[in-house]
C-alpha positions in Angstrom: 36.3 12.8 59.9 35.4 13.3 56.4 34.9 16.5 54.1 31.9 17.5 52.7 29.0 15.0 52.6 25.5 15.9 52.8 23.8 16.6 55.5 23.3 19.5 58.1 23.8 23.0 56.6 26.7 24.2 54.7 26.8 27.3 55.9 26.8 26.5 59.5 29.7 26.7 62.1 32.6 27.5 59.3 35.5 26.9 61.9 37.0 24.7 63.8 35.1 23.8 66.7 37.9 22.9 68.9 40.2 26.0 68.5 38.2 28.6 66.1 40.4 28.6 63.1 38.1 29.6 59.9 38.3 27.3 57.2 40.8 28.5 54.6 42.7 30.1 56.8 46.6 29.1 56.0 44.9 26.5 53.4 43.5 24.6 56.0 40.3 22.5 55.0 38.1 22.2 57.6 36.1 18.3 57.8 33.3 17.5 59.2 32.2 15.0 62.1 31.1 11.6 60.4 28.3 11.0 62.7 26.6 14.2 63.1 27.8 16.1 60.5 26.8 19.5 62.9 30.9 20.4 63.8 34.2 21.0 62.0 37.6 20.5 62.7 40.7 21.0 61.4 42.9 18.6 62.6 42.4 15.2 64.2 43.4 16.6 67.3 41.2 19.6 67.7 38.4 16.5 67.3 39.9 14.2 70.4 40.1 17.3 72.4 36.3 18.5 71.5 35.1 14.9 71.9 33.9 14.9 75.0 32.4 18.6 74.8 30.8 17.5 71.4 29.9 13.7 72.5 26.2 14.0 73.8 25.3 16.4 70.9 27.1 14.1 68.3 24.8 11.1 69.4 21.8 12.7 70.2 21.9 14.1 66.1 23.4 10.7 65.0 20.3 8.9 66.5 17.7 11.5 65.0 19.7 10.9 61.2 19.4 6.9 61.6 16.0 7.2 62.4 15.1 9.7 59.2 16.7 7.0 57.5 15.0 4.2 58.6 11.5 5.6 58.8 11.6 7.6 55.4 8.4 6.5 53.4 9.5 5.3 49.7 7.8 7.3 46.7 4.6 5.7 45.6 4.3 4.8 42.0 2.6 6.6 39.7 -0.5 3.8 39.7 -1.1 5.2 43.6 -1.6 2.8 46.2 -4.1 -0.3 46.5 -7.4 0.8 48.3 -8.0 -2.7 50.1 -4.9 -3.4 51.4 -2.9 0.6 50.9 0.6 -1.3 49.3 1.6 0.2 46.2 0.1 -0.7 43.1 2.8 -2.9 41.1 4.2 -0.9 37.6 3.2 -4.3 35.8 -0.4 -3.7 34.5 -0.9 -7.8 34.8 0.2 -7.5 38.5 -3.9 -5.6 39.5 -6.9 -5.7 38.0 -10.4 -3.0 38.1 -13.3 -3.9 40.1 -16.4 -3.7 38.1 -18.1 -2.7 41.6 -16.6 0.5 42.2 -14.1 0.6 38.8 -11.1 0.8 41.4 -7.7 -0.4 41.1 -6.8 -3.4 43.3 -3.7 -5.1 43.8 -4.0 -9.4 42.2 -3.8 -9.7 45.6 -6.9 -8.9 47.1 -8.1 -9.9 44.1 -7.5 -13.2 44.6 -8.9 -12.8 48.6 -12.4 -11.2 47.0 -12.6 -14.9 44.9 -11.7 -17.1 47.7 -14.5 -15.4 49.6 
């Protein structure tokens, strides 16, 4: 369990999932599941009795957050991305050259495949 960490709404499902109690309630604090980050609970206990209930949810959502993980795309660079081979252009304005063709911006890369051809 772990308190707040982001992930999943804040708003959403503001009580225990196992027995109802609202969060603040007799000062209890209310933490979330680590995996999914969908349910509360307010004690271990109330968790290891909703396990089961919660388990096929909990890895369904744990699966789809690995994958967003995993398969987010990384910000391209200002420069934009190489038309030949579509990497990102390096920051380094010694890393890619213009083409006198087309005046494009290519990576030294396929550069250096254009004069070996």
């Amino acid at each position: 369990m772990s308190t707040a960490k982001e992930g999943g709404d804040e708003n959403a499902l503001m009580c225990c999932a196992s027995c109802g109690i609202a969060d603040g309630v007799d000062d209890i604090k209310l933490k979330r599941c680590t995996a999914c980050y969908l349910v509360r609970y307010c004690s271990v206990t109330c968790q290891k009795n909703h396990r089961p209930k919660h388990k096929r949810e909990c890895r369904k959502r744990a699966a789809e957050l690995r994958d967003e993980l995993l398969f987010k795309q990384p910000v391209s660079n200002y420069r934009g991305d190489c038309p030949i081979c579509f990497l990102p252009l390096p920051v380094e304005g010694s890393k890619s050259t213009v083409t006198v063709c087309c005046s494009k911006m290519i990576c030294i890369g396929c550069d250096f495949a254009n004069q070996l051809r």
